[in-house]
N, C-alpha and C positions, 0 to 999 in steps of 0.2 A: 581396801588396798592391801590383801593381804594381810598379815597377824601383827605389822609393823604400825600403819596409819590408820586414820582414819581422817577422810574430806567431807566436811560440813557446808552445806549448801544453803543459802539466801537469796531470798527474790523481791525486788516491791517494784511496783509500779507509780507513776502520778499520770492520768489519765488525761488533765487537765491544769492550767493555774501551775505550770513549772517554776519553780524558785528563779528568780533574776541570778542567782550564783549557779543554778546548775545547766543554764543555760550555754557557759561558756568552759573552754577544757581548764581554764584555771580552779574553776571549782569541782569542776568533776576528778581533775588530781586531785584534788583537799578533800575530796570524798572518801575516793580510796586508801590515802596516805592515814586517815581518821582511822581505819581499821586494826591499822597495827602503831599506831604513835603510840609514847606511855603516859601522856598527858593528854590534858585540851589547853596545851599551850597554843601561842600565835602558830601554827602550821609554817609560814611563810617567811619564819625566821632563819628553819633546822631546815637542811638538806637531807632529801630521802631520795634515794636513785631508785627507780623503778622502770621498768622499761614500759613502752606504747607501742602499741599494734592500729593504724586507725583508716576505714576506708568511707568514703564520700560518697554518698548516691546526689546526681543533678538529674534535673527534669528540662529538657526546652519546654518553653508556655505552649500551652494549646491555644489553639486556633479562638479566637473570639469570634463569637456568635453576632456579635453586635458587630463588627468592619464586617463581613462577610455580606456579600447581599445571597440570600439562600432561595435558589430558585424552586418552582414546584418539583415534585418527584418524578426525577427522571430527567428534568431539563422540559417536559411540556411545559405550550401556554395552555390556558385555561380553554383556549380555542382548538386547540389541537395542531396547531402550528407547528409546522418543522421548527429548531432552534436559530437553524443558520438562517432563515428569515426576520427572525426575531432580536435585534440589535439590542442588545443592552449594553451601558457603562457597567461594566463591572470588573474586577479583576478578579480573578481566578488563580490557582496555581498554576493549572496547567492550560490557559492563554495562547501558548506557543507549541503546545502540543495539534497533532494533525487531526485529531477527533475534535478538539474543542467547536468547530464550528458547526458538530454536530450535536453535540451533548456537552454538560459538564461533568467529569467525576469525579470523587469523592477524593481525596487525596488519602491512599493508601498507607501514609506515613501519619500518625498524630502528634510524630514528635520522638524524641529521641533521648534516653536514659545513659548516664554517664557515670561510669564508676571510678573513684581516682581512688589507687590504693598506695599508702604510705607505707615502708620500708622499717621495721622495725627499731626503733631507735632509745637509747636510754635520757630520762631527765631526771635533772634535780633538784628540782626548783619548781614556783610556782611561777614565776619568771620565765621561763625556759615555755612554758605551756600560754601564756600569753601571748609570747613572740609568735609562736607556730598558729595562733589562731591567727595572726597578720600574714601567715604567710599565702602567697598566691598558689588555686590548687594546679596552676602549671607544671611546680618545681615537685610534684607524687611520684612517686616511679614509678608505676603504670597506671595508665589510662585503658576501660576499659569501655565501650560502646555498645547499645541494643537497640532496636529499632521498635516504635511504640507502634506496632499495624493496628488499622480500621479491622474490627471483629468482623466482617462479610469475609475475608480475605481466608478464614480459618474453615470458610465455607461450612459451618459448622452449625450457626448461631440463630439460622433460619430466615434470615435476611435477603432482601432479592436485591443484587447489582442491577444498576440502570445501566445499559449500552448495549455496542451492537449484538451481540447476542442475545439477551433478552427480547429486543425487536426482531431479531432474527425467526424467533420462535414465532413471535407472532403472527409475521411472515408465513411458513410454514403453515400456521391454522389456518390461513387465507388460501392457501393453496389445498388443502382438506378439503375447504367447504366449496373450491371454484370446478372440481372434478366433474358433477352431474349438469353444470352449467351450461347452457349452449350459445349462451350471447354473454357479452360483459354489462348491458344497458337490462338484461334479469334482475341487477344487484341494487339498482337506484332506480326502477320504474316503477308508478304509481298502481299499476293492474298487477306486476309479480313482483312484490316487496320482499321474497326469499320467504326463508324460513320464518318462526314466529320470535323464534328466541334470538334471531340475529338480527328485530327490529329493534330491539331496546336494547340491548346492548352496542350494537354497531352506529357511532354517530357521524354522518359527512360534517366537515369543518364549513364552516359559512363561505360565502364568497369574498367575501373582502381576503378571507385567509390565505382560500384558491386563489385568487388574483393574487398578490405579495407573492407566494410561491412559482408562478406561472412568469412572474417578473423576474423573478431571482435565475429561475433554470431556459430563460430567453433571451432576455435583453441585458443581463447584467455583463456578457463574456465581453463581445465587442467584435473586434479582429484580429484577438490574441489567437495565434497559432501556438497549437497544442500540439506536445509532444509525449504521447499516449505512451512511451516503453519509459519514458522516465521514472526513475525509482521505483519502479515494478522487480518483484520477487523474480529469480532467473524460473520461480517452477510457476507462475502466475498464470502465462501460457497453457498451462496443462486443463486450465479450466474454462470451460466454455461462456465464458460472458461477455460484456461492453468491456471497455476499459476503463477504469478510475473518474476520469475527467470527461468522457464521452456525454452525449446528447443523455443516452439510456443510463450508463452506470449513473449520472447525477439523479436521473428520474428516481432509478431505485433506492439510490440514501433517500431522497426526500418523503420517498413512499413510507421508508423505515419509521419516519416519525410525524407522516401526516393522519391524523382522525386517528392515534394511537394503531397505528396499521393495519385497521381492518380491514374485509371485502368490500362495505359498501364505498368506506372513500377511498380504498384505489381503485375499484370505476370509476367513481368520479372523476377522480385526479389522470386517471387511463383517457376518459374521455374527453377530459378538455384537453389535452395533450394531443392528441390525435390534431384536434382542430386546429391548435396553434400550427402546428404541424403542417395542418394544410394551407394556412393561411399565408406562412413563409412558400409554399409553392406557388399558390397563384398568384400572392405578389411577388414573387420570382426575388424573394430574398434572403439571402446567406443562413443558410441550416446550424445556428451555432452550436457552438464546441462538437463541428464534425467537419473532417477534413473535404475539403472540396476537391481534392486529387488524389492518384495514388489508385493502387488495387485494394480492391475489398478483400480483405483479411477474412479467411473463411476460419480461424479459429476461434471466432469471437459467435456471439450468438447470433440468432437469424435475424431477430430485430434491430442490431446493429449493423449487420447489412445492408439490410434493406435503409436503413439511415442513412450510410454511406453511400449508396447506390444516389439515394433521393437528393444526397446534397450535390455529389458528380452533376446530377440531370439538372440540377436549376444552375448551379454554372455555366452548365453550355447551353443551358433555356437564355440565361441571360447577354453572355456569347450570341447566341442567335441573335437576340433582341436588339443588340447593340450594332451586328454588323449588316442587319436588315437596313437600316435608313441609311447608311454607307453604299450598301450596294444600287438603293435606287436611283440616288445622286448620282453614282458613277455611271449606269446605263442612260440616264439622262445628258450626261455629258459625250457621253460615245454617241449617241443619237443625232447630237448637233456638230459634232465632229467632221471635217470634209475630207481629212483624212483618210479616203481609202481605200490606196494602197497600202498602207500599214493593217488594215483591216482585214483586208484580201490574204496577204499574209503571216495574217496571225491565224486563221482558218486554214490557209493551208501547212502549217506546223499540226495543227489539232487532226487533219485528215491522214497528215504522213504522205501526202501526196507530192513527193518532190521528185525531179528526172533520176535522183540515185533511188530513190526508195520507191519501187509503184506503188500503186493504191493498193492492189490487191497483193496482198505479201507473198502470200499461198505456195503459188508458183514458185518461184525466187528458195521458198523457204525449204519446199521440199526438196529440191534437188541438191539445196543445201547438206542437210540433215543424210540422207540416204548414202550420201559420199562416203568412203573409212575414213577422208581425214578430211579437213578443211583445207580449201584450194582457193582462194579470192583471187581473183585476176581481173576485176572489174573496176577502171581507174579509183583513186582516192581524193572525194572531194577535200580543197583544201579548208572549208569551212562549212556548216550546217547552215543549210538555210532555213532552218527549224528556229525557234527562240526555246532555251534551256529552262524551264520553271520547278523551281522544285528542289534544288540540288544543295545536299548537305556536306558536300568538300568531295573530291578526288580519291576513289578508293585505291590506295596504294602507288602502283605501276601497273594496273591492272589497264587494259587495252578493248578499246569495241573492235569487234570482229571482222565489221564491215567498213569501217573509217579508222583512221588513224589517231584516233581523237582517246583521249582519258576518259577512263568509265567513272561515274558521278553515284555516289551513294544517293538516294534520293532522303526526303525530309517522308514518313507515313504515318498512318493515325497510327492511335495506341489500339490494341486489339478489344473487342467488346466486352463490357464487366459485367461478370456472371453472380451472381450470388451461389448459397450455396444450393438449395431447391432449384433453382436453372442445373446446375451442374447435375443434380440429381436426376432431372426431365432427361435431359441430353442421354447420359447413361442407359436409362430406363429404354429409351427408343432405341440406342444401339443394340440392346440384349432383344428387342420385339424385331427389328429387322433383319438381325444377324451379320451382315455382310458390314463389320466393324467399321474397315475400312474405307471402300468407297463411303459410305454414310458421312467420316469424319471429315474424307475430303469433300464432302456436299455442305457442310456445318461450317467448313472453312473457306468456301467458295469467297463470298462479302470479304473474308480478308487478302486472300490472294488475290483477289480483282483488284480490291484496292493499292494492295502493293505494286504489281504489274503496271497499273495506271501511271501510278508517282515514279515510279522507273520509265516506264516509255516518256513523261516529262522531264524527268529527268537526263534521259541522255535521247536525243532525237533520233538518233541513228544505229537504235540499237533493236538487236534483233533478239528472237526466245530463245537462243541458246547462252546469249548476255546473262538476261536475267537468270536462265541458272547458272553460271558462274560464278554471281553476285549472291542469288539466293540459295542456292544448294549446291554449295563446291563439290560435292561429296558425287552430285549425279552429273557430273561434268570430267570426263577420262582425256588425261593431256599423255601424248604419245610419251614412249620412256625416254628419248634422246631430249627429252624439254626440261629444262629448270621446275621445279616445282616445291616453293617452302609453304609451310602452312602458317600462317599470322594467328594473333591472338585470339582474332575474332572467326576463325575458322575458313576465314576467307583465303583462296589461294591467290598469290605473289608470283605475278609473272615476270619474265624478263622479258626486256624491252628491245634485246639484242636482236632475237630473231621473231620479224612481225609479218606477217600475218602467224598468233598463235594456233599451233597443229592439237586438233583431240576433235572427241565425240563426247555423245550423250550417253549418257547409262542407259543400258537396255531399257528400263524401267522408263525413260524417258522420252524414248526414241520408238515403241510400240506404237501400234498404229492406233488411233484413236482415242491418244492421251487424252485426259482429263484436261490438265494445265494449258497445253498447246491451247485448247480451245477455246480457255478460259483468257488467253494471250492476243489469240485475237480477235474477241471480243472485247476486250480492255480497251476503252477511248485515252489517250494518253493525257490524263489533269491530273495537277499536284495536290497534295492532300489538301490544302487549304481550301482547292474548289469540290472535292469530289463529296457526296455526301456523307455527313457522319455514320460509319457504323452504327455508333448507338443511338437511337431516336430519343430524344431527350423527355420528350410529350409522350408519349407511349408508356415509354418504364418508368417514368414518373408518377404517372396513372395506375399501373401494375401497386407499384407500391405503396400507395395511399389507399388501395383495395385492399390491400393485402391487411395492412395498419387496423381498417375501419372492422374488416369481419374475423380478427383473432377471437379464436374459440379461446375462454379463462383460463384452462389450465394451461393454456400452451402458451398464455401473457405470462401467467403466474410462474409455472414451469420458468421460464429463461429469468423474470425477476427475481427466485430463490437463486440461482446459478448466480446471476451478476451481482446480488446485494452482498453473497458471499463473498465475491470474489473482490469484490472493492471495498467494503470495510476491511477484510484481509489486506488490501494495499493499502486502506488507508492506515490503519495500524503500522504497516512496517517501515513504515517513513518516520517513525517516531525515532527521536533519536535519544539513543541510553548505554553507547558507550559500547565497549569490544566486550561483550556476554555473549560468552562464544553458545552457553548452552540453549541460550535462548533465541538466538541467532538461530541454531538445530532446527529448535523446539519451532518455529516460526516456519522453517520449512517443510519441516514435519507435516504440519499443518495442513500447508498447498496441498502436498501429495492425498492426504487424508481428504480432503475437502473433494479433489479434482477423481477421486475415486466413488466416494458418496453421493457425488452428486452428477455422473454418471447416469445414473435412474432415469432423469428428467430428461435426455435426449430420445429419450421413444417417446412415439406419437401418444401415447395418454397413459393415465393410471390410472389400477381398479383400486376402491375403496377395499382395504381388509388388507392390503398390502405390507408388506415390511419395512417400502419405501419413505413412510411417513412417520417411523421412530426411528429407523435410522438417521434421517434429517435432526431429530429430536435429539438426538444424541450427538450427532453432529456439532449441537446447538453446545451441550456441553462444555466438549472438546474446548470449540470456538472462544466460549466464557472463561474458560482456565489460563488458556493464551493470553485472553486481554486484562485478564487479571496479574497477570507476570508482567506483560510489558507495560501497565500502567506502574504496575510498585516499579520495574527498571528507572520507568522515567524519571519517577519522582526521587528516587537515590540519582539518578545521573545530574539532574539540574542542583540536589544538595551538596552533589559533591565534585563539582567541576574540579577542585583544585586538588581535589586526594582522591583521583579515580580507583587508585587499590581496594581504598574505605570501600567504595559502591559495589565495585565487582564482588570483595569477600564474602558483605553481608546478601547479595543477591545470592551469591553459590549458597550459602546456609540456608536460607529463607526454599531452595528449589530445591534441594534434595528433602525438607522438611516438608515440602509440598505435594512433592512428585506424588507420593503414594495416596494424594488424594485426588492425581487428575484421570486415574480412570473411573474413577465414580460421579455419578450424578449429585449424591449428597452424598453428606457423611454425617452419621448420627450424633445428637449432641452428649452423649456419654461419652463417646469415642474421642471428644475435642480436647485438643492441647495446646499449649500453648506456644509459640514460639516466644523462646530464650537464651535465645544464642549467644552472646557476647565477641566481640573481636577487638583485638587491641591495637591500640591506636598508637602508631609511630611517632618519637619525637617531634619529626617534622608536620607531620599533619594536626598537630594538638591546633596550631592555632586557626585554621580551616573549622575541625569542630567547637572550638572555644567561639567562632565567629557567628555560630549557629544559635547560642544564649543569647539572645538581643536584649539590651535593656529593659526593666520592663516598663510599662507606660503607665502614666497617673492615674489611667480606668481602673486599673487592679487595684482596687483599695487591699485586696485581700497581701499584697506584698509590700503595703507602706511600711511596715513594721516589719525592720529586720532585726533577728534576735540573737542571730549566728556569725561567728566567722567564716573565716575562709571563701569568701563570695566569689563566686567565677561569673563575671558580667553584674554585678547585680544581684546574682542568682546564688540565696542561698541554700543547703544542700537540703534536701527531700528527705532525708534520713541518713543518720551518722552514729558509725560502729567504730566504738575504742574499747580495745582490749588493754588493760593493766594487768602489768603481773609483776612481782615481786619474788626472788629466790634468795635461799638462805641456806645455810646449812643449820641442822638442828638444833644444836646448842644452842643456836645464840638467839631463838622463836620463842615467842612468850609461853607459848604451849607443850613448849621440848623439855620440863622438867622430866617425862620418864622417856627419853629418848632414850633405845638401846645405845650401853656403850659400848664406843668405838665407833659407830654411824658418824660416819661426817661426808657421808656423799651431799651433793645438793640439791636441794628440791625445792619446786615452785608451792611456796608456804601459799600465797594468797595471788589468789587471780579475778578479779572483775570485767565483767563485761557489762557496757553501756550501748544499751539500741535505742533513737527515736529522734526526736523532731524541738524545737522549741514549745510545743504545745502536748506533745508528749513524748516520757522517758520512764524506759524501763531498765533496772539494774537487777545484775545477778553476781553475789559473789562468793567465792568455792573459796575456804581456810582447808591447809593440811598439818595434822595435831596427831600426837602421839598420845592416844587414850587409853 
């Protein structure tokens, strides 16, 4: 210290077998105060003011290995069971999380380290230091927080996480080894058992397992209606799969963790599935967790399609089935019926043969049509002697041409459901015959008949320039002196002032040997409910349990990589962990990432040597980094319901601490660090984390014996730092006989420091002397 001092330094340690006095801060004053007293009198008599520095280390208890029921690695049974098959009592942390029914994880949190640091303060007494060992460490002035992470999380330590990404990968191996495959029944047949090394290693789960799994993804839904966009990422879309809750996405979670996801048991699990599959068609029963209405969603994968197609077809298989013994009763009753004049009449509604309307339109219509304007001069019945069938309300003011009567929207089927390979045939022949158009209007024939029918039942008295009014406002030209507003529905709003309405047909319509016209009348006039269904229910039903039965594996495999992503992705993001905005990002990030990567697998096949199969790999990464975030989110969001600041703070440290490890696959373990962030804890939140020390319980013999003060719950501190120090001016230091004179600045003559535990304490202390 310069030509003036000189500081002499001290160290001992006790290792073990701490004295019962220096266990508590009254003795550890009477330690230091020893150093410069001038006696070994009573200490505790003489006041010595010395100042204290002192901060607190707390530990919450680790996890007992004994309450825990600790399942195998990974969450498999011993059978190779999916988890969510596999019922156990147990509690979990994360119970209420949206993977648990797949897997358990590991709770990223071991617990959580608490610093309280004390405000420097002076005593004098040994009195004064026994009080504060009573005192609660509430009353510290700051509290300060660390979070105790599972060493996997530092991805560092050579550890493998169990979840969907690990299975993912696996995933991906199976789609490697399905490329040269030409059937899926190659991978579990007795004559081609695959490769050599993929017999002993790839094991199918027994049947009892199959069954239980085959019961869970069948019978377990019921006639809950599902709603597929629920809690779905707004970029989830961007990726070609099932959806989360669908028939297929549940297939692929289950595939994730049946026979540890190799090739041979998901044949298996491919195969029985298949037949459950067919089993709900011939016995014409409810396709679960797939909607039986609705258009097929062409952004989801093919084999979701075709799910969705299949379930449409046994709905109206069962429709059929239902209104078959209906309808033979009622022909049986018309038959004994004497009835008929009303019979007679109802036939002649269905021929159009009434004194206004001849049989043969033809005539009538052409001379119609070829006019400039429309000229009716042909009395106005004052009622149809037709019967109305069919009619779904009154279109507007809109008027028939030829009677004075309201035009009648009619009720028509829904247009035919295409999948996406239909749409693609369709396409294909349009580019082979070239003439785009007529073709499209040949493709649309089945529908325009059908319309044209349910309209001529609809209104009896209406002729082909009606139906384009109604159907194509646009090819229907009303003189300029006419009212003309356009409705919502594009339909034109006529006035009812001046009737008979004046116009023509669009050239396009009025050409001589229209398409439509023809098509008009050929139309028998029945309402949808009689005419036949466009789509044949037995047919495409058929199409697609062919389709189902002969998928070449990669191209199972293919859409299973696509959907299993894209629904542990959903299933993840229904986790809930509070307003993290980064990982919130980080989670959409993701999609894009993912709905880009995997890409690849929409072409017809992959060659071996490809790029396609480490980018997946790496994919798989990506994926594991994610779920490594929003697992530690969760576990701070349910710690910290009532101090969501706490969670967010410590989540932002722990993510920027991370980031630079999520574009790596590993990271080496020289390379590893630690997270030790601290964040402090606001007044108000102290007692949230004081709530987190839970008493401890009788099993821990190791905390029957408390030795320390200051306990927070029960709990006392893990390690405890007191600084002493003492200042004097020279003169008056037992060591300041050669003190230069005139020195009377003042200086910290003696300082101690005390680090440890009731089981061990080490001391250091520094004198300043004038030698």
């Amino acid at each position: 210290m310069g030509t003036l001092f000189t500081r002499r330094f001290e160290a001992d340690r006790i290792g073990s077998q701490v004295p019962v006095k220096l266990m508590h801060l009254e003795g550890l004053y009477e330690l230091f105060v020893s150093k410069f007293a001038f006696s070994n009198m009573d200490l505790s008599m003489h006041l010595f003011q010395v100042n204290l520095k002192m901060k607190m280390t707390y530990r919450t208890l680790p996890y007992s290995e004994d309450d825990d029921v600790q399942e195998s690695e990974g969450g498999f049974t011993e059978s190779g069971e999916s988890p969510k098959s596999n019922h156990q009592s147990r509690t979990q942390w994360d119970d209420n999380c949206p993977w648990s029914e797949w897997y358990s994880a590991e709770d990223p949190l071991r617990g959580f380290e608490l610093l309280t640091v004390w405000s420097e303060k002076a005593i004098e007494s040994s009195l004064e230091m026994a009080e504060l060992e009573n005192v609660s460490p509430l009353e510290a002035e700051k509290w300060l927080i660390s979070p105790c992470l599972f060493e996997i999380l530092s991805d560092g330590s050579g550890g493998k996480r169990i979840g969907f990404a690990s299975q993912l990968l696996l995933l991906i191996d199976a789609l490697h080894m399905s490329l040269d495959a030409k059937f899926v029944e190659d991978f579990i047949s007795v004559e081609n058992p695959g490769p050599e090394n993929l017999k002993s290693t790839a094991v199918i789960p027994p049947p009892t397992v199959l069954d239980r799994v085959l019961k869970d993804l069948f019978h377990e839904v019921g006639a809950l209606q599902l709603d597929f966009a629920e809690g779905d990422h707004e970029n989830s879309r961007t990726i070609k799969g099932a959806p989360l809750e669908s028939l297929f996405g549940q297939f692929c979670l289950h595939s994730l963790w049946f026979g540890d996801c190799n090739i041979r048991a998901i044949a298996a699990f491919w195969i029985e599935f298949v037949r459950e599959v067919r089993w709900c068609w011939e016995e014409s029963q409810p396709l679960p967790r797939m909607q039986a209405s609705g258009v097929v969603d062409l952004s989801t994968c093919l084999i979701n399609q075709k799910l969705h197609m299949l379930s449409i077809c046994i709905d109206k298989k069962r429709q059929l089935n239902q209104e078959c013994p209906k309808a033979d009763s009622q022909i049986q009753s018309d038959i004994s019926s004497e009835d008929g004049d009303t019979e007679a009449s109802f036939f002649e509604c269905d021929s159009l043969s009434t004194p206004d309307r001849p049989n043969d339109p033809e005539s009538d219509i052409s001379s119609f049509v070829h006019s400039d304007a429309v000229k009716l001069g042909d009395p106005i019945p004052k009622h149809s002697a037709c019967i109305r069938r069919g009619s779904a309300g009154i279109v507007g003011s809109m008027m028939l041409l030829k009677s004075y009567q309201n035009m009648h929207s009619p009720f028509t089927q829904d247009p035919p459901l295409m999948t996406e390979d239909m749409h693609e045939e369709r396409l294909q022949a349009v580019e082979a015959l070239g003439e785009s158009f007529r073709f499209s209007a040949q493709l649309e024939k089945d529908i325009l008949s059908s319309d044209m029918s349910a309209f001529k039942a609809a209104n009896p008295d209406a002729v082909f320039e009606d139906f384009i009014r109604w159907h194509s406002p646009r090819d229907w030209e009303n003189d300029d002196n006419m009212e003309r507003v356009e409705s919502n529905t594009n339909a034109v709003v006529e006035s009812t002032n001046d009737w008979p309405p004046r116009g023509k047909l669009s050239e396009r319509m009025s050409e001589h040997g229209n398409s439509w016209r023809k098509i008009w009348n050929e139309a028998p006039p029945l309402p949808a409910s009689e005419q036949k269904p466009l789509l044949d229910p037995n047919q495409e039903g058929e199409k697609v349990l062919h389709y189902l039965e002969t998928l070449r594996p990669y191209e199972l495999l293919g859409q299973m990589v696509s959907t299993a992503f894209k629904a542990a992705a959903d299933t993840l993001n229904r986790t809930s962990f509070g307003g993290l905005k980064q990982l919130t990002t980080r989670i959409g990030q993701l999609y894009l990432t993912m709905a880009a990567t995997l890409r690849c697998l929409q072409k017809n096949s992959l060659s071996v040597g490809t790029e396609d199969i480490e980018d997946l790999k790496r994919l798989c990464a990506i994926f594991g980094h994610v779920e490594s975030l929003i697992t530690l989110a969760a576990s701070l969001h349910q710690k910290f319901l009532q101090a969501p600041r706490l969670s967010e703070s410590i989540f932002n440290d722990y993510y920027n601490f991370y980031l630079p490890k999520m574009g790596t696959v590993s990271i080496g373990g020289d390379e590893k660090k630690d997270f030790d962030k601290k964040q402090e804890v606001r007044r108000q939140e102290r007692e949230v984390v004081a709530s987190m020390f839970t008493p401890p319980t009788v099993n821990q013999s190791w905390r029957k014996v408390l030795s320390m003060g200051n306990l927070l719950n029960g709990h006392e501190p893990t390690l405890r730092e007191i600084i002493f120090s003492k200042r004097d001016h020279l003169s008056e230091n037992y060591y300041a006989s050669h003190a230069p004179r005139g020195y009377q600045q003042e200086l910290e003559t003696y300082r101690m420091y005390i680090c440890g535990t009731s089981n061990d304490l080490g001391v250091a202390l520094a004198v300043a002397s004038c030698d």
